[in-house]
MIKETOR-669895 format. One record per residue (C-alpha): residue number from 1; residue in three letters; x, y, z. Coordinates in steps of 0.05 Angstrom, whole numbers, plus 32768, in hexadecimal, padded with zeros to 4 digits. Example, Ala and Ser with C-alpha at 12.3 -4.5 7.8 and 13.67 -1.06 7.14 Angstrom:
# MIKETOR-669895
<node><pos>1</pos><code>ALA</code><x>80F6</x><y>7FA6</y><z>809C</z></node>
<node><pos>2</pos><code>SER</code><x>8111</x><y>7FEB</y><z>808F</z></node>
END
This chain:
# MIKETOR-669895
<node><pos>1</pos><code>UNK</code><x>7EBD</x><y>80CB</y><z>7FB2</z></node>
<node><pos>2</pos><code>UNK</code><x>7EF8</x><y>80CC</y><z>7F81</z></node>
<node><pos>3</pos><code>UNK</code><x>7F22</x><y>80B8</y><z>7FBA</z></node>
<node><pos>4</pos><code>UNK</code><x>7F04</x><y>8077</y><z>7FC9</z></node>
<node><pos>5</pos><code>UNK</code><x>7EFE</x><y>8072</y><z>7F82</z></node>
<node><pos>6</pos><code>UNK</code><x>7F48</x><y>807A</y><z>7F76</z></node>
<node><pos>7</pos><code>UNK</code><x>7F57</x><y>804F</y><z>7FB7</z></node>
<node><pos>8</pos><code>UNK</code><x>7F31</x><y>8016</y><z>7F8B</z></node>
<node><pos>9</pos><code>UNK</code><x>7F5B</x><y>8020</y><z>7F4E</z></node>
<node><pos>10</pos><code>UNK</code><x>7F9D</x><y>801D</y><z>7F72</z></node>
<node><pos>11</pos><code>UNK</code><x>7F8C</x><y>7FE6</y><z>7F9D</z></node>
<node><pos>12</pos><code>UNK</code><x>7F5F</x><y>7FB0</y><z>7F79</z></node>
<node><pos>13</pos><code>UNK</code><x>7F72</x><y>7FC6</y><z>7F31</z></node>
<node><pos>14</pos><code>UNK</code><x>7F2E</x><y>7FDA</y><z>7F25</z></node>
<node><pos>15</pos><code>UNK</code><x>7F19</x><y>7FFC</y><z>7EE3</z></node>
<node><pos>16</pos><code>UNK</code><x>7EE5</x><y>8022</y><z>7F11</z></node>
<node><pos>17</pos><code>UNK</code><x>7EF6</x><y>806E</y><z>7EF1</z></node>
<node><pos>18</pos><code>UNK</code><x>7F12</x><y>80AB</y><z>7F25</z></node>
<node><pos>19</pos><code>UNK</code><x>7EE9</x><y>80DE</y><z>7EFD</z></node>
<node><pos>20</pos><code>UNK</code><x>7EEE</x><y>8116</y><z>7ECA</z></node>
<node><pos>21</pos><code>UNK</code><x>7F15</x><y>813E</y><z>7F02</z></node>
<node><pos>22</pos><code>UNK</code><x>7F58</x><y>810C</y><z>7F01</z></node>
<node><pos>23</pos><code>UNK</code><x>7F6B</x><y>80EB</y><z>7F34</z></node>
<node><pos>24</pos><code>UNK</code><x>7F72</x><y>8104</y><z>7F81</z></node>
<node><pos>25</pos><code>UNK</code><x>7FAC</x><y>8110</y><z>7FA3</z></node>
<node><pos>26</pos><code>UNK</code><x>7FCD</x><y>80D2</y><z>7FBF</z></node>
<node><pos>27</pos><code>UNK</code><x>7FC6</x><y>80E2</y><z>800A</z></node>
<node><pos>28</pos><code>UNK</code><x>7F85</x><y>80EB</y><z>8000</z></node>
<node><pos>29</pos><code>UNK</code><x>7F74</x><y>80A1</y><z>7FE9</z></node>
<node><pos>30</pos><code>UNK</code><x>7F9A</x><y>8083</y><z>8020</z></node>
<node><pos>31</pos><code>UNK</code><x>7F5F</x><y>8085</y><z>805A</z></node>
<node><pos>32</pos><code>UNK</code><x>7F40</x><y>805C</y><z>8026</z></node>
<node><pos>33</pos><code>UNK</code><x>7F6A</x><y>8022</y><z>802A</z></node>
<node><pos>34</pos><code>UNK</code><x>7F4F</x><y>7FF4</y><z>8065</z></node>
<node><pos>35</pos><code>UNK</code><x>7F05</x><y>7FFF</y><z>8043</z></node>
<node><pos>36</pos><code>UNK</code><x>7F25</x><y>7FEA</y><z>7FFF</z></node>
<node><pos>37</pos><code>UNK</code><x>7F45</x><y>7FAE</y><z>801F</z></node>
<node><pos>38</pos><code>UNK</code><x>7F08</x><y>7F9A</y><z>803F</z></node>
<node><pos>39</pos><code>UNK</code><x>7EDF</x><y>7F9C</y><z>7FFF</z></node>
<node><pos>40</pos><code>UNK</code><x>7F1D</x><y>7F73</y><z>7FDD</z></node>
<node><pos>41</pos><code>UNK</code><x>7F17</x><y>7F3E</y><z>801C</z></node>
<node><pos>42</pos><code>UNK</code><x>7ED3</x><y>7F34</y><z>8010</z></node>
<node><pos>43</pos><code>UNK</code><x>7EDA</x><y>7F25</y><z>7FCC</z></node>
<node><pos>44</pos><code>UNK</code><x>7F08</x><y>7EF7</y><z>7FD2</z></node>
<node><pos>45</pos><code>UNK</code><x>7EEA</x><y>7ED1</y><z>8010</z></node>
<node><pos>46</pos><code>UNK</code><x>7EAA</x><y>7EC8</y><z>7FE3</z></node>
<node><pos>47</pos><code>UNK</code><x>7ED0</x><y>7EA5</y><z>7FB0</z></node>
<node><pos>48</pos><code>UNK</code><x>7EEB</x><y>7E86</y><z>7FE4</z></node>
<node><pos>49</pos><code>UNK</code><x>7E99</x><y>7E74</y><z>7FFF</z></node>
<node><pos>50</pos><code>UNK</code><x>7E8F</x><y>7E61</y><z>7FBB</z></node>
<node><pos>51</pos><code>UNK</code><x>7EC0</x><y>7E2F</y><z>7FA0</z></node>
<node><pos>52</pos><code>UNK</code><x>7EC5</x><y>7E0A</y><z>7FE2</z></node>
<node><pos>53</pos><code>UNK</code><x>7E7C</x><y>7DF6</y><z>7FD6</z></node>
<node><pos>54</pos><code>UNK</code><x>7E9B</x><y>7DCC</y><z>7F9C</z></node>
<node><pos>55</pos><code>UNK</code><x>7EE2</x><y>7DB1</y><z>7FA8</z></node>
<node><pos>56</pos><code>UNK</code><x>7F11</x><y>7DAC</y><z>7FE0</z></node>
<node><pos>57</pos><code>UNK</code><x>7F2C</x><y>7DE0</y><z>8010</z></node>
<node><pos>58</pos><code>UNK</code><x>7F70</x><y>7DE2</y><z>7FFF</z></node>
<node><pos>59</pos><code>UNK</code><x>7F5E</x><y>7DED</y><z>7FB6</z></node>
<node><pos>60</pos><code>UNK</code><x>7F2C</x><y>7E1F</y><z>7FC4</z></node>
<node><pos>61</pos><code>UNK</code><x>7F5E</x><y>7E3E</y><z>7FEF</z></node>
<node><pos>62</pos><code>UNK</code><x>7F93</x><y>7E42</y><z>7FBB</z></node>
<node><pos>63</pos><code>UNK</code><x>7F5D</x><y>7E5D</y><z>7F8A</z></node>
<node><pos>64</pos><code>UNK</code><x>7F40</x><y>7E96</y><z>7FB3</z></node>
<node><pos>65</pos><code>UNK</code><x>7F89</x><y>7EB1</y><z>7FC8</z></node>
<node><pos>66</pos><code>UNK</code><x>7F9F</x><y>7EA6</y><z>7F7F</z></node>
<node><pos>67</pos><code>UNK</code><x>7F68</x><y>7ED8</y><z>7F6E</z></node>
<node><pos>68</pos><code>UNK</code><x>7F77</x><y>7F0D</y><z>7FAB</z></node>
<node><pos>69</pos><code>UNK</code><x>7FB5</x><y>7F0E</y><z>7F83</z></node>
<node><pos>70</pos><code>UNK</code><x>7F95</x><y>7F20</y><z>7F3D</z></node>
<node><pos>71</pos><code>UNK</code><x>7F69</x><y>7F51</y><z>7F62</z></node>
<node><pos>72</pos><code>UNK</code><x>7F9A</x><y>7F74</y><z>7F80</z></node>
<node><pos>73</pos><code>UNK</code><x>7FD1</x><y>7F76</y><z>7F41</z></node>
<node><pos>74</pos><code>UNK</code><x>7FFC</x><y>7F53</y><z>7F79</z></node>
<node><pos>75</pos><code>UNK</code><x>800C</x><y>7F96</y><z>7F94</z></node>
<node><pos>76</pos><code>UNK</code><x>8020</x><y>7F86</y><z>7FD4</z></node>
<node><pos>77</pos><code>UNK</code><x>803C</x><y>7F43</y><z>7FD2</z></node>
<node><pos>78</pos><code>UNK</code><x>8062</x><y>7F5E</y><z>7F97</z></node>
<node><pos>79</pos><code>UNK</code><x>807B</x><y>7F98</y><z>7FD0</z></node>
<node><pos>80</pos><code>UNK</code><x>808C</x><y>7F5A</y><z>8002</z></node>
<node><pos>81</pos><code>UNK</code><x>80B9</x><y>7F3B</y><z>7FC4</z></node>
<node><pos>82</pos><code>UNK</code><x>80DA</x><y>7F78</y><z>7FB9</z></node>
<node><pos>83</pos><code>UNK</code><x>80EC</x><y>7F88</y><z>8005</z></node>
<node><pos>84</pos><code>UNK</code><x>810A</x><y>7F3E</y><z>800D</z></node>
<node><pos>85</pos><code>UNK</code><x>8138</x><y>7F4D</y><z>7FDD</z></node>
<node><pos>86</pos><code>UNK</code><x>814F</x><y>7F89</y><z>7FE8</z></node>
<node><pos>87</pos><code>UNK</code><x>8155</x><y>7F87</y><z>8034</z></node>
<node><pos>88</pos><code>UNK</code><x>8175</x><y>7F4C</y><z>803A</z></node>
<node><pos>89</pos><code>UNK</code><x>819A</x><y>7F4A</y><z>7FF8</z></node>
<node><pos>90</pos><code>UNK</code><x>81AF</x><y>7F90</y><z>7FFE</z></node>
<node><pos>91</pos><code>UNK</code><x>81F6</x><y>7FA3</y><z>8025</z></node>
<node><pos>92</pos><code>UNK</code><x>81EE</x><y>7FEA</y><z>801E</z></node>
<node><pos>93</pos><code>UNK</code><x>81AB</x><y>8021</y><z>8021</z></node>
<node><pos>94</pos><code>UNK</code><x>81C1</x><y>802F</y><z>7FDD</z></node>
<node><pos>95</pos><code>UNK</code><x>81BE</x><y>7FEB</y><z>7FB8</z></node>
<node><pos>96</pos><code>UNK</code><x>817D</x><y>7FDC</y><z>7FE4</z></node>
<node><pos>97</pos><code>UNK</code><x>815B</x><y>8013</y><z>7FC3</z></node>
<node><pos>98</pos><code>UNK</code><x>8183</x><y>8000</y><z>7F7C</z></node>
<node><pos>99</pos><code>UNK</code><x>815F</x><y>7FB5</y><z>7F8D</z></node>
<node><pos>100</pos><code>UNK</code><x>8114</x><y>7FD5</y><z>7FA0</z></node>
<node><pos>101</pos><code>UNK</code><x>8111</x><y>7FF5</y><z>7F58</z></node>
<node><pos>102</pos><code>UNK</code><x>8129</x><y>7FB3</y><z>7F38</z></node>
<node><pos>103</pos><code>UNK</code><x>80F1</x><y>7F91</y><z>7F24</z></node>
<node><pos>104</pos><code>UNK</code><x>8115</x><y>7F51</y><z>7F21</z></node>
<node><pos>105</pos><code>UNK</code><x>8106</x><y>7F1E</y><z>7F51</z></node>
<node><pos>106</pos><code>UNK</code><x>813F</x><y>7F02</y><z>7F7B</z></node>
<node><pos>107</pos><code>UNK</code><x>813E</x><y>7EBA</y><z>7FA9</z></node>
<node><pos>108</pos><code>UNK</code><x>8126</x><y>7EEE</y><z>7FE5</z></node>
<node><pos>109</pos><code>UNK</code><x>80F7</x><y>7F05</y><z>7FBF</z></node>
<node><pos>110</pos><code>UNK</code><x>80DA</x><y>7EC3</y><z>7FAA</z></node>
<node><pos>111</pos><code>UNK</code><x>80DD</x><y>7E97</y><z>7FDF</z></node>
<node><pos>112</pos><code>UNK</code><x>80B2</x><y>7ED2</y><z>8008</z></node>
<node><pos>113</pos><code>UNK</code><x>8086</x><y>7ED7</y><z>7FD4</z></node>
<node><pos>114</pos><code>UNK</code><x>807D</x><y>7E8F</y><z>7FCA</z></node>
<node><pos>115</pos><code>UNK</code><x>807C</x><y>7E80</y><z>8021</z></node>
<node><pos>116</pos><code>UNK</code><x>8044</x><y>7EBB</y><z>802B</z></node>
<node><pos>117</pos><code>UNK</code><x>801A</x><y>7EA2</y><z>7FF1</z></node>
<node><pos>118</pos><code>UNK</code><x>801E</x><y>7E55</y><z>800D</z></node>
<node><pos>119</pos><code>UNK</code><x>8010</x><y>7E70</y><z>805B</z></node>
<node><pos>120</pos><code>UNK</code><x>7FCE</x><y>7E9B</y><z>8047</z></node>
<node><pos>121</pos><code>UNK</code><x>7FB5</x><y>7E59</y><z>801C</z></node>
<node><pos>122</pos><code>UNK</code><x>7FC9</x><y>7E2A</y><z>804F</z></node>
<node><pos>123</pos><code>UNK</code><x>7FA9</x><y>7E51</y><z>8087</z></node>
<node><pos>124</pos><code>UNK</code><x>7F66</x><y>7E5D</y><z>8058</z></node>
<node><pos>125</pos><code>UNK</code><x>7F63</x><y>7E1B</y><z>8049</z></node>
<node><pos>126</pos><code>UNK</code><x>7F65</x><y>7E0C</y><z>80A3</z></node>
<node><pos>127</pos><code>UNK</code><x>7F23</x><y>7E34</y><z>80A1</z></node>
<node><pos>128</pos><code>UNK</code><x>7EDA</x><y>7E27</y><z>8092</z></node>
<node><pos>129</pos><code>UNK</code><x>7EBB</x><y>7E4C</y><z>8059</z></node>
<node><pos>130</pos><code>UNK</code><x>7E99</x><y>7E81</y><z>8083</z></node>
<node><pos>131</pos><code>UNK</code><x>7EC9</x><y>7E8D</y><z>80B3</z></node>
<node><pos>132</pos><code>UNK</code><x>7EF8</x><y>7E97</y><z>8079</z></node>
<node><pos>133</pos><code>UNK</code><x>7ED0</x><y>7EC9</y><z>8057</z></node>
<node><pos>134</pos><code>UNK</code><x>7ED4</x><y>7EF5</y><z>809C</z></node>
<node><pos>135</pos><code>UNK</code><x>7F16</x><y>7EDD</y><z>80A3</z></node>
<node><pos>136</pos><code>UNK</code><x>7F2C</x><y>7F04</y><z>8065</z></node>
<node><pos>137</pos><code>UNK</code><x>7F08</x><y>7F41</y><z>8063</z></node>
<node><pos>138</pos><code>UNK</code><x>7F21</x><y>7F50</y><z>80A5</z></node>
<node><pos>139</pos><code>UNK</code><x>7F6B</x><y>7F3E</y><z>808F</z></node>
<node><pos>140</pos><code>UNK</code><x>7F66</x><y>7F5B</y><z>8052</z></node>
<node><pos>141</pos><code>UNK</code><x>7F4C</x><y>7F9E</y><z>8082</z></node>
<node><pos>142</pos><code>UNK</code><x>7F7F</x><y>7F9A</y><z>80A5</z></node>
<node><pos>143</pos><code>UNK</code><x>7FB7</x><y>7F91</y><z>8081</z></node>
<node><pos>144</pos><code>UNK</code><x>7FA9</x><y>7FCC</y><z>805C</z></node>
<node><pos>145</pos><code>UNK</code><x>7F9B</x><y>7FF1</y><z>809F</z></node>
<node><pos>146</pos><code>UNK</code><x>7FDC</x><y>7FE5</y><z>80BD</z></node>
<node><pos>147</pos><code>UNK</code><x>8004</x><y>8002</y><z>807E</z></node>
<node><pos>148</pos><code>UNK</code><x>7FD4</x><y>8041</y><z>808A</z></node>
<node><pos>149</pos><code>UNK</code><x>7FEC</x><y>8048</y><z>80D6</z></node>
<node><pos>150</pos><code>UNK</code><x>802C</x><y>8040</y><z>80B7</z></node>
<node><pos>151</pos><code>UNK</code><x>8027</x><y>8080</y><z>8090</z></node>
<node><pos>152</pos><code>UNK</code><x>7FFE</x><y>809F</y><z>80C2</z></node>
<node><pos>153</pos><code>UNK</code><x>803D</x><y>8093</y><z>80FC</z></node>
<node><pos>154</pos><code>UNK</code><x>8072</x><y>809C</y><z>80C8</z></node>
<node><pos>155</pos><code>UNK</code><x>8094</x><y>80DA</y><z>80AD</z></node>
<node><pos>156</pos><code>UNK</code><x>80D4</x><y>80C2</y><z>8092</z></node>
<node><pos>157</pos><code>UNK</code><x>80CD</x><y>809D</y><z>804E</z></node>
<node><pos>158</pos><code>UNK</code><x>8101</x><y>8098</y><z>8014</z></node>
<node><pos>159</pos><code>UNK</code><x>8100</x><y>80E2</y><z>7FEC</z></node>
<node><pos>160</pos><code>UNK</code><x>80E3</x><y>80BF</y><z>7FA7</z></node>
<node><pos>161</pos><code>UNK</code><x>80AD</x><y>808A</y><z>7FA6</z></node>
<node><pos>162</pos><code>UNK</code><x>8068</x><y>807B</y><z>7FA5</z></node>
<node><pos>163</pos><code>UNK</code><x>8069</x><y>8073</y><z>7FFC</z></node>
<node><pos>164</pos><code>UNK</code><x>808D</x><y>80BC</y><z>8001</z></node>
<node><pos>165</pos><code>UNK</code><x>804B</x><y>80CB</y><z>7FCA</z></node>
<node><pos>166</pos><code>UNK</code><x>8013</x><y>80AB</y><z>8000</z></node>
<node><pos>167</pos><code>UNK</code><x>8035</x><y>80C9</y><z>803F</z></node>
<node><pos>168</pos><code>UNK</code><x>8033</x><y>8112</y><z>8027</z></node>
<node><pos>169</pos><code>UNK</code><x>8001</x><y>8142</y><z>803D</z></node>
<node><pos>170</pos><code>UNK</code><x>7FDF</x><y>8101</y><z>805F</z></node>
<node><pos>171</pos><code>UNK</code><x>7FA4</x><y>8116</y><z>8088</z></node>
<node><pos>172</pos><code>UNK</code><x>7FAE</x><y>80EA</y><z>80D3</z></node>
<node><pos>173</pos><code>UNK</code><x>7F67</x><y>80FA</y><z>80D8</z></node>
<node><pos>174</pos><code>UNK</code><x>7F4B</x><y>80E1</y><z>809B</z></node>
<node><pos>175</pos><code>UNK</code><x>7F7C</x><y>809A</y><z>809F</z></node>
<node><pos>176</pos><code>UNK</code><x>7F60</x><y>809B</y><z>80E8</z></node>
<node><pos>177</pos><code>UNK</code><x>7F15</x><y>8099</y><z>80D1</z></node>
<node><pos>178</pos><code>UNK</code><x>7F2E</x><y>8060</y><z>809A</z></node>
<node><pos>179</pos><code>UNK</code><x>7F4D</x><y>8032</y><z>80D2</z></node>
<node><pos>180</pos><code>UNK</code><x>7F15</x><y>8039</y><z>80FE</z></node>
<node><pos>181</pos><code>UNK</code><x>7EE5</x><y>8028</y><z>80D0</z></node>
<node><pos>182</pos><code>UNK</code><x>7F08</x><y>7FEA</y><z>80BB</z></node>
<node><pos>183</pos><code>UNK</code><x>7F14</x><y>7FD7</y><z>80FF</z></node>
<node><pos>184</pos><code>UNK</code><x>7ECB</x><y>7FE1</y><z>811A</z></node>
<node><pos>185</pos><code>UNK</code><x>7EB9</x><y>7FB5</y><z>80D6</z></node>
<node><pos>186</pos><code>UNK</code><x>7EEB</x><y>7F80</y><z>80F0</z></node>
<node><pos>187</pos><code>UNK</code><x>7ECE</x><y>7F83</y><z>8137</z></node>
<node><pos>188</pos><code>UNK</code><x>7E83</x><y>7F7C</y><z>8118</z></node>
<node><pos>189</pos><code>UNK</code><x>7E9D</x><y>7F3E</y><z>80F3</z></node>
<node><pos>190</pos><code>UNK</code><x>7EBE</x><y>7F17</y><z>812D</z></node>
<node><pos>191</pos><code>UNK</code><x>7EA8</x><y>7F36</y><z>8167</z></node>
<node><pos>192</pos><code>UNK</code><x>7EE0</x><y>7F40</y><z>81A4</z></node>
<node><pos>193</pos><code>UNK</code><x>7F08</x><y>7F0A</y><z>8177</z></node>
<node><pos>194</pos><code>UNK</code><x>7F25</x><y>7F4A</y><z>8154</z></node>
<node><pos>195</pos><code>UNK</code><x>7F4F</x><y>7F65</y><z>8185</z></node>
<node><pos>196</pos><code>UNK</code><x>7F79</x><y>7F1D</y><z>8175</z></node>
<node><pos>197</pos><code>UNK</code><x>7F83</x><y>7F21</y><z>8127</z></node>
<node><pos>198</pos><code>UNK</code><x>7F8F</x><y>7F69</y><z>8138</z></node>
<node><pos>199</pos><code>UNK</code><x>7FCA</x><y>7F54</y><z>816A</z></node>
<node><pos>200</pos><code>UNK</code><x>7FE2</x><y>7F23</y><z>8130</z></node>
<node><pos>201</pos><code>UNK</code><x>7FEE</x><y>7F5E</y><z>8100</z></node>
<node><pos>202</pos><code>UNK</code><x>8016</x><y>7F86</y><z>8133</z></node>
<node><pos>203</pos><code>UNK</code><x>8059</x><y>7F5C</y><z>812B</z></node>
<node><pos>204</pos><code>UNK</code><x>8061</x><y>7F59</y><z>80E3</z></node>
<node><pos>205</pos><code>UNK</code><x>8048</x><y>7FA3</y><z>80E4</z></node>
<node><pos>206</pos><code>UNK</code><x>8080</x><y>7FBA</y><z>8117</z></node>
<node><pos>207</pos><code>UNK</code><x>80B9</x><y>7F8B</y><z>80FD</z></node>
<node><pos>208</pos><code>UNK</code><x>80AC</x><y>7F9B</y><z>80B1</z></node>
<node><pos>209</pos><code>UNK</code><x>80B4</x><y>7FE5</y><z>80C1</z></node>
<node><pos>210</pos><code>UNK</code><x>80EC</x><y>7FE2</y><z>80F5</z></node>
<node><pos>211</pos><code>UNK</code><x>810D</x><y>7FB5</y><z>80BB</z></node>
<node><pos>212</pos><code>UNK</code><x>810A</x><y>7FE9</y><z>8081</z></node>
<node><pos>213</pos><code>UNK</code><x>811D</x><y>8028</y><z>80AC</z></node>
<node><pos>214</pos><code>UNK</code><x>8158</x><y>7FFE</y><z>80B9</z></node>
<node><pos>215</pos><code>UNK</code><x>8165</x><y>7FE4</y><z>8079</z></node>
<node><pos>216</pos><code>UNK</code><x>8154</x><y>8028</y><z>8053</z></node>
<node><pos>217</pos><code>UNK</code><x>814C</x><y>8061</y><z>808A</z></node>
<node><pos>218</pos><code>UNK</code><x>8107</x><y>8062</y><z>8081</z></node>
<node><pos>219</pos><code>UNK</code><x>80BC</x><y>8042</y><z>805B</z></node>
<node><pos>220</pos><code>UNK</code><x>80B3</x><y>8043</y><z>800D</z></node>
<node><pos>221</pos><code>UNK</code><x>807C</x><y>8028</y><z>7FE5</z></node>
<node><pos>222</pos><code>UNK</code><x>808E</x><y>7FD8</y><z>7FE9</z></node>
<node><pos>223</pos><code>UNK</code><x>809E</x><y>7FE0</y><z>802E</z></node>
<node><pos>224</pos><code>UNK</code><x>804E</x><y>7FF7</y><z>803B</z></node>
<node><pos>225</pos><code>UNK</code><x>8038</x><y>7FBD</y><z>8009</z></node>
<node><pos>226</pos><code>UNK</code><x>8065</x><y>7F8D</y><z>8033</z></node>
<node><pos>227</pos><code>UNK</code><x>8049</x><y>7FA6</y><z>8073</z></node>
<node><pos>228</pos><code>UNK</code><x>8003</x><y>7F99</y><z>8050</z></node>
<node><pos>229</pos><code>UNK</code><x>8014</x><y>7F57</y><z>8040</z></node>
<node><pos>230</pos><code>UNK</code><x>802C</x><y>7F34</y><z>8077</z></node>
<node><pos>231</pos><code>UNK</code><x>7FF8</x><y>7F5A</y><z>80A5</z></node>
<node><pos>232</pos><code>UNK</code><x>7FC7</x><y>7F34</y><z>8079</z></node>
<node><pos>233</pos><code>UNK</code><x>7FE6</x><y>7EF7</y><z>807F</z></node>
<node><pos>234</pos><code>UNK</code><x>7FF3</x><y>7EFE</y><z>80C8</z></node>
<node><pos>235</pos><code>UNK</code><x>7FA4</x><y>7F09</y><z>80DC</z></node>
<node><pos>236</pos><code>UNK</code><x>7F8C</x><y>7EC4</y><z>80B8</z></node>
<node><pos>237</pos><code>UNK</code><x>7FC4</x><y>7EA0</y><z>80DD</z></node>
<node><pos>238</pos><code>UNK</code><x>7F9C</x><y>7EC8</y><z>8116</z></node>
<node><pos>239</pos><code>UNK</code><x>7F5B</x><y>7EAB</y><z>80FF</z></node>
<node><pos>240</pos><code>UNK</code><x>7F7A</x><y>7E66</y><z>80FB</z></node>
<node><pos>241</pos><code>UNK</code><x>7F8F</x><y>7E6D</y><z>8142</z></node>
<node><pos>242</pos><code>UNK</code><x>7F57</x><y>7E8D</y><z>8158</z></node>
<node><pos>243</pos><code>UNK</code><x>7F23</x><y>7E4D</y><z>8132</z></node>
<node><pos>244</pos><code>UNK</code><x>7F51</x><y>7E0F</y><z>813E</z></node>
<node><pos>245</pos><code>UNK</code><x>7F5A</x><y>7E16</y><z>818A</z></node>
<node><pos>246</pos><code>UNK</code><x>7F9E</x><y>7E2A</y><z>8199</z></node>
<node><pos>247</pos><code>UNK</code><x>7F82</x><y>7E6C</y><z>81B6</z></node>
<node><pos>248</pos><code>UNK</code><x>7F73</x><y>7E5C</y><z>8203</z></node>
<node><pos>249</pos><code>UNK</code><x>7F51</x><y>7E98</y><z>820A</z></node>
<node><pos>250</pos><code>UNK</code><x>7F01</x><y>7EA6</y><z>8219</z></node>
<node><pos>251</pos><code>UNK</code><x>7EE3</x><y>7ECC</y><z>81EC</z></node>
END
């Protein structure tokens, strides 16, 4: 189990230990991921549960996403930051990569930090408690699943960085078994309601890849972490839809 184990460290900057043995190869955490994410969901949805019981939405809202974000190390909204800049600060492959290793934040960078963060509390704060607890562990699933069919689908990455590090030697079969699981978790959770917040994630999923292999000729770590992100962020504006109405359809 030192994979899942080191698929806890990298994700939810966990203290959990990879054993005497080091730590596994990279690949080999990846199928991990959407189980991770789950987990991470769930944790934050019950902080979520628990300080609604005691003030209002929008401040429990804020709260719970505000801790995703310590939980996490703000790995992937910190990939988001760094792809707004550099893709649409960039004029050349060349200073978009320069930008991506800059760990300076631009106004790109910021305002889609800032706009992501105030979406996912805004759309938390639309949903009751419970529904918000599912609501996250199933966007927290997913997110992380869709950067994993990323890698799975993709072969050309950027020669140096941590996403040409996750992409080699990856196993299709093992990140196959990891999105299934999360997706049969997701589908125990909301019932035939899935197969919407898992249409939500396919848009941001598609554009945020077709927007870095045209930017940069291919994926690199923040470009997975940005996929991540606004997947996540995409499947509670799902859950909004899918709890306030706006959906016509009969499920």
């Amino acid at each position: 189990m030192r994979s899942l184990r080191a698929a806890i460290v990298l994700l939810a900057r966990s203290p959990v230990g990879v054993g005497r043995a080091g730590p596994p190869q990279l690949s080999r955490t990846v199928p991990w991921f959407p189980i991770v994410g789950a987990g991470i969901g769930a944790l934050v949805g019950l902080a979520y549960l628990a300080i609604a019981q005691v003030l209002p939405a929008t401040v429990s809202a804020a709260v719970a996403v505000s801790f995703g974000v310590a939980v996490t190390g703000a790995f992937h909204i910190d990939g988001l930051a760094d792809c707004a800049d550099a893709f649409a600060g960039g004029a050349t492959v060349e200073r978009r990569l320069e930008i991506l290793k800059d760990s300076t934040l631009g106004t790109y960078g910021t305002s889609a930090l800032a706009l992501v963060l105030l979406v996912e509390i805004a759309a938390l704060a639309a949903l009751d408690p419970t529904t918000g607890l599912k609501s996250l562990v199933s966007a927290y699933a997913i997110g992380r699943g869709a950067s994993v069919c990323v890698m799975a689908f993709s072969r050309k990455t950027v020669r140096e960085g941590l996403g040409a590090d996750y992409i080699t030697e990856l196993n299709g079969l093992r990140c196959a078994v990891g999105v299934f699981a999360a997706i049969f978790l997701v589908i125990a959770l909301n019932g035939t309601q899935a197969a919407v917040l898992l249409v939500f994630a396919l848009p941001p999923t598609v554009l945020m890849w077709a927007w870095s292999h045209r930017s940069i000729g291919g994926v690199v770590g923040d470009s997975l972490g940005a996929i991540t992100q606004l997947s996540q962020t995409s499947v509670l504006l799902g859950a909004v839809t899918l709890n306030s109405g706006v959906c016509a359809c009969s499920w």
